[in-house]
Each structure stands twice: as structure tokens, then as C-alpha cells.
C-alpha positions as CSV (number, residue, x, y, z in Angstrom):
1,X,106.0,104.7,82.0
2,X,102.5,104.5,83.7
3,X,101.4,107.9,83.4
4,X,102.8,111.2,84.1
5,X,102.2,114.4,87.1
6,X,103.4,118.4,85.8
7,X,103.9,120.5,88.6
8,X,105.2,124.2,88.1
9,X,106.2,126.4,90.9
10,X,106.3,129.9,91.4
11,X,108.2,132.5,93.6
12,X,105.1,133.2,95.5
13,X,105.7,129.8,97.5
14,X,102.6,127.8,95.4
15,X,102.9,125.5,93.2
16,X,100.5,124.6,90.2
17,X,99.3,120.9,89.1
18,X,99.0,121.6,85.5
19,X,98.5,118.2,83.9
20,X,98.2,114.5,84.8
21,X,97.8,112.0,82.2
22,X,97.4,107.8,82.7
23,X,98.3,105.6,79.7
24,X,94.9,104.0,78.4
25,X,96.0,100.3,79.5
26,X,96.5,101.8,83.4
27,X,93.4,103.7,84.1
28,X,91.4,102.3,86.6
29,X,94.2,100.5,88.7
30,X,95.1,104.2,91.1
31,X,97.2,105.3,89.0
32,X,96.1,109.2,88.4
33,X,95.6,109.0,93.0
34,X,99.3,108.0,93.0
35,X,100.2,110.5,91.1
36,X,98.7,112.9,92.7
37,X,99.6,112.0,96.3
38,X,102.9,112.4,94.4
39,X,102.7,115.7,93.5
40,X,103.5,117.9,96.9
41,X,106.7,115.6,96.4
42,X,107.5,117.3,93.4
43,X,107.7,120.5,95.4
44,X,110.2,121.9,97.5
45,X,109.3,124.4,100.8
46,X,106.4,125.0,99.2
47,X,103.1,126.1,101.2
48,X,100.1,125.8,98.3
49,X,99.4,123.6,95.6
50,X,96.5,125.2,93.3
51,X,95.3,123.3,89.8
52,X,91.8,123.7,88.4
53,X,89.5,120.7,87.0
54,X,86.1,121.1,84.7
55,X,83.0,121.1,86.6
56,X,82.2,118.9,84.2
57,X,84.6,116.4,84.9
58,X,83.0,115.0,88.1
59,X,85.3,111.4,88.7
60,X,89.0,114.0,88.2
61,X,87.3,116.6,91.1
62,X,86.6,113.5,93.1
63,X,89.8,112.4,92.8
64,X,91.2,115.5,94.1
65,X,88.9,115.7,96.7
66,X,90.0,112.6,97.8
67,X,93.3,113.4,97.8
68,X,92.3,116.8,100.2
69,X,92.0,119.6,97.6
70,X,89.4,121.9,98.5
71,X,87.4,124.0,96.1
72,X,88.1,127.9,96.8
73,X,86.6,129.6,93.3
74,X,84.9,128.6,90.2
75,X,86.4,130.4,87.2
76,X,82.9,130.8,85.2
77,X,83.7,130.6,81.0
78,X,87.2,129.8,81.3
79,X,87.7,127.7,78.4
80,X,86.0,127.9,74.6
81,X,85.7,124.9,72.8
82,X,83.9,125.3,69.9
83,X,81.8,128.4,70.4
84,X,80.9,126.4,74.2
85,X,82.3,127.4,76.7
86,X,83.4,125.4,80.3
87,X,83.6,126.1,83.9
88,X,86.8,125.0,86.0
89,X,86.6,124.3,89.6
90,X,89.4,125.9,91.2
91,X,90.8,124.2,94.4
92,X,93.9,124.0,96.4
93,X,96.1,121.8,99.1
94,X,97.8,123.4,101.8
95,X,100.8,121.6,102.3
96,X,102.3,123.1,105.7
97,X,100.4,123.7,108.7
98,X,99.9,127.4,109.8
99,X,101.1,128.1,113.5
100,X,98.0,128.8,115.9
């Protein structure tokens, strides 16, 4: 195993990408855009798929900007690490088209 994709969903027809992890030896070779290209797969009649990223992790928000997530929020102190605290970018994918 490569690496890994969690995916929850809820009753509310979105879905959450909670965690991706890429073994040490495979980072680098696409493995973590794979994976999350993936991830919609993972879903069933699902119309949203939300996750949330550090602002301060600028190549993981590229990476889901690549694979067409788009910021909607930014959750200001959501996480405390040692007395610091972090911002998360929130974004989203919608994964079926809305009729016009």
C-alpha cells in the first residue's frame, strides 16, 4: 500500500475528505492527486465533497485546487497546537451538476 484516502459521508448528501496520507518512499510520484481524484469514487449519489486544509499548508491547497476544490470559508483559530493556533481553508467539490 501507497498511501491511503478517508472519506465519511453524511445523511445530508456530502461527503467529508478527512485524511490522506502517502507513504514517505511515494511522495512526489502523484500519488496524494490520485487519491484524490479517487475520492468522489468513494462516494455514492453524493452531491458535495467538503474537507479543510491549513492555510499554512500551501502545496496540499494546491493540490486540491487542482483537483477543482474551491475555497468557500476560512475557519479562523481552528486548531491549537501548542498555545498557536492555525487557520483551515475550507473548500468543496460539487460532484453533480445543478439543472439550469
Amino acid at each position: 500500500m501507497q498511501g491511503m484516502i478517508g472519506v465519511s459521508r453524511n445523511p445530508s448528501e456530502k461527503s467529508k475528505l478527512w485524511g490522506r496520507y502517502v507513504r514517505e518512499q511515494a511522495r512526489g510520484s502523484g500519488r496524494s492527486g490520485s487519491l484524490t481524484e479517487a475520492a468522489p469514487q468513494a462516494t455514492t449519489a453524493v452531491k458535495v465533497l467538503k474537507l479543510s486544509v491549513l492555510t499554512t499548508h500551501t502545496a496540499t491547497y494546491s493540490l486540491y485546487r487542482a483537483g477543482r476544490f474551491n475555497e468557500w470559508a476560512i475557519d479562523k483559530y481552528a486548531l491549537c497546537i501548542d498555545d498557536a493556533f492555525y487557520d483551515e481553508d475550507l473548500m468543496r467539490k460539487e460532484l453533480l451538476r445543478r439543472p439550469r
